[in-house]
N, C-alpha and C positions, 0 to 999 in steps of 0.2 A: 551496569553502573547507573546510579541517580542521577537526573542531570543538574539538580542542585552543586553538585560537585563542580559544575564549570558555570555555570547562571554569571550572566554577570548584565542581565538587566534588572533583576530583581521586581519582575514583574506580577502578580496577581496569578495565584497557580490553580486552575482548578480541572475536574477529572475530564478525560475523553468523552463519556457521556455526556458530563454536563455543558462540555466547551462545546462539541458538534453542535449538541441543539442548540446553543446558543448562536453557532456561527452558520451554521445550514442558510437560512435565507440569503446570505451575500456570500459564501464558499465557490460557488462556480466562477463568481465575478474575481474573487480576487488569486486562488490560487494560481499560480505559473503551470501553465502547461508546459513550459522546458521540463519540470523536474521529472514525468513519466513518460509524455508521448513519444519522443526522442529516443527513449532506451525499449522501449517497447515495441516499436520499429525497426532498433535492429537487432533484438533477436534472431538467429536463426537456426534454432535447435527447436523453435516449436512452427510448427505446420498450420496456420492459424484455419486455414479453411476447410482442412481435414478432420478439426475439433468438431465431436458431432455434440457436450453437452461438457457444459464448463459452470463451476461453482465459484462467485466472487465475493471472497471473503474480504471483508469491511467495506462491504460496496459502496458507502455513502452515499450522495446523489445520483450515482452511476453513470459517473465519466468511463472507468473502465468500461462497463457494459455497453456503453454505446459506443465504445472504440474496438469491442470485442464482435460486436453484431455487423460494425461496418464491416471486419475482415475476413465475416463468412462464420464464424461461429454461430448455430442453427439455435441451442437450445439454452440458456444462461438462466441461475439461479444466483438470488445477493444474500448475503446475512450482514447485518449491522446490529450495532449496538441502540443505534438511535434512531428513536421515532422520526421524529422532524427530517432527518436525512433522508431515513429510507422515502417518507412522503412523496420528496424531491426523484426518487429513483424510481417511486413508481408511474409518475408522470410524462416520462420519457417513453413507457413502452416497450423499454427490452425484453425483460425478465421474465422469466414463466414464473418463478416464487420467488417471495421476499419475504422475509421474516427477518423479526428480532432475536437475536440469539446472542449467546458470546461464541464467537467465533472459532475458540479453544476447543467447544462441545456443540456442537450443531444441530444434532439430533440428523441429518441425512442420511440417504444410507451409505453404504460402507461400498466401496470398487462402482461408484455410482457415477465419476466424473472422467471425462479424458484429458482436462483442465482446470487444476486452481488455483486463482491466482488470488493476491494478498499486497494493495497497493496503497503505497503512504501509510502506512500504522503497526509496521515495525517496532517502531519506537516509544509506542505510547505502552505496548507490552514488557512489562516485569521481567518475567520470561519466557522465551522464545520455544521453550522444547515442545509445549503442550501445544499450542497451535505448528509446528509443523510436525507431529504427530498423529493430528486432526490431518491434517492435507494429504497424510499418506494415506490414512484410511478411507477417506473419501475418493482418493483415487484407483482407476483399476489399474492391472501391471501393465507399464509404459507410459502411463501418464505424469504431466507433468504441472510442477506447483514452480508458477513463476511470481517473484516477490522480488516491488522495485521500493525503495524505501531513502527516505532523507539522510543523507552521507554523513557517517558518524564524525566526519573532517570538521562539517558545519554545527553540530551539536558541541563538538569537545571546545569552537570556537567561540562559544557562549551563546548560539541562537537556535534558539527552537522553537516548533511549529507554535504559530501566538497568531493572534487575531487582533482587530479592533473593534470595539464598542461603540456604539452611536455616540457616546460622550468623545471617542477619541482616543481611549485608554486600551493601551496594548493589554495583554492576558497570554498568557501561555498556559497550552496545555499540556497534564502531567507526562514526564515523558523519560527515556531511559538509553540511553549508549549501549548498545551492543555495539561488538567488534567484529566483524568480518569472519574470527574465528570461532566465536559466539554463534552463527548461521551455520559456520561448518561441523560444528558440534551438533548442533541440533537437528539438522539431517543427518548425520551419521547416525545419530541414536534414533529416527525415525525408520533409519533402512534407505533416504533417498541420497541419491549419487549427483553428483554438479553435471551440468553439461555447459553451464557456460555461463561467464558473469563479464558485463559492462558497469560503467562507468561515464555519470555524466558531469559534463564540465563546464560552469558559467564562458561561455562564449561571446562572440558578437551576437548571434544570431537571438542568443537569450538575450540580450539587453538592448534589443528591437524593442524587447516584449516588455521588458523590464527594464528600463535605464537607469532607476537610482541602485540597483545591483550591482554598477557601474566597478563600486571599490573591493568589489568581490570574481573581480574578472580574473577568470584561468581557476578557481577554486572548486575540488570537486564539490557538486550538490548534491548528488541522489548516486545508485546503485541498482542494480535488477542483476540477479540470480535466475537462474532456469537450470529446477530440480527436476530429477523422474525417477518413478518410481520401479526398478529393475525388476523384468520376468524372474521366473525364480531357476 
């Protein structure tokens, strides 16, 4: 679903590409770490130190990668859509390769990862089926595609992912509601199986971080799914 359909700031709409580069230089400073590092901690259906080479699709600046290299994952590759981001990701160090790509088609090889994962940019996808079809192919069998993504509870409530400009002026970028059932369909039609999904929830602990989210307390924010891809 468009999120035009629930909009209710009527803000300045422009594409993923062109929002990231535009937002990349202050992205690390403003995003909320509640909304992934939380749920990505408490997986436990993936083995993070057992991962011996993991592909992170929409890597951005590469907060996953450097949360992935803390846990013991040895080998990480990023694909992004944007230059300016990837920049930012490759100055961190993690990655063995980064490249621009779309996400959906990577060009990597095929049963090449023991992990991929797909974090915050759910939503800015049309649809869903082609990139976690990508995930299955890139994965070998038993590997797993975890994707933590902004709670379609907070987009249907009229807010999504939006930045601000030097002048001040909020922007949001184009973006799209999937349903929970929407995920389950698309790995069904990829071949991958659920092993386990959370759920994160504006807290105290998030409005530490966060205080003017204050009137959003107990609302879910984000989600994280942990796919694999079954032996045969």
């Amino acid at each position: 679903m468009d999120f035009a359909h629930f909009d209710k700031r009527n803000c300045p709409v422009v594409s993923a590409r062109s929002g990231y580069g535009e937002w990349a230089a202050h992205y690390d400073a403003t995003v909320a770490e509640g909304l992934d590092r939380p749920l990505l901690g408490a997986l436990r259906s993936v083995q993070w130190p057992e991962v011996r080479s993991a592909v992170d699709l929409a890597c951005g600046t590469g907060r996953t990668g450097v949360w992935l290299a803390q846990q013991g994952v040895r080998v990480i590759d990023g694909v992004d859509l944007t230059p300016e981001m990837l920049e930012r990701a490759r100055a961190r160090q993690v990655y063995r390769t980064l490249q621009v790509a779309d996400i959906a088609s990577t060009g990597l090889p095929s049963s090449g990862y023991d992990l991929c994962t797909m974090v915050l940019a759910d939503e800015h996808l049309a649809d869903l089926r082609p990139v976690y079809r990508e995930a299955a192919r890139l994965l070998g069998t038993g590997g797993s595609f975890v994707v933590v993504g902004f709670h379609p509870y907070f987009l249907m409530n009229g807010i999504p992912t939006h930045y601000h400009r030097a002048s001040g002026e909020a922007v949001t970028i184009e973006s799209h509601v999937h349903l929970f059932s929407a995920h389950v369909a698309a790995a069904a039609d990829a071949g991958l199986r659920l092993d386990e999904c959370r759920e994160g929830v504006i807290d105290d602990a998030w409005l530490r971080d966060k205080p003017k989210w204050q009137k959003y307390l107990h609302w879910p924010v984000s989600f994280a799914f942990a796919w694999r891809r079954p032996g045969v």
